[in-house]
C-alpha positions, 0 to 999 in steps of 0.5 A: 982849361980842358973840359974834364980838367975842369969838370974833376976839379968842379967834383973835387970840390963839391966833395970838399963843401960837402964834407964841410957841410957834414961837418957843421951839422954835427957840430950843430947838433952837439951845440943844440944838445949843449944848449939844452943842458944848459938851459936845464942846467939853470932852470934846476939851478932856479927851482932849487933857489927858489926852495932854499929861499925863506918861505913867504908868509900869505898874507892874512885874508879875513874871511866872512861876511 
């Protein structure tokens, strides 16, 4: 192969995992994002569980000597 056929093609592709590499990236940080939500999605899911539950009765702790 000649010297700059192959030199072209070497950029060509450079250009192509690059793009590639942008392109996950992005995909990357909507997954993180989407993570968090859900992570907080759950959480709040939890807390509002926990205040419709039945409330616990403390048990009664005699006091004095």
């Amino acid at each position: 192969m000649h010297p700059e056929t192959h030199l072209a093609v070497h950029h060509a592709r450079a250009a192509e995992l690059l793009a590639e590499a942008d392109e996950y990236h992005l995909a990357a940080a909507v997954r993180r994002r989407r993570d968090l939500r859900t992570r907080l999605g759950w959480t709040l899911v939890e807390v509002g569980l926990r205040l419709t539950a039945a409330p616990r009765v403390a048990a009664a702790v005699p006091y004095g000597p």
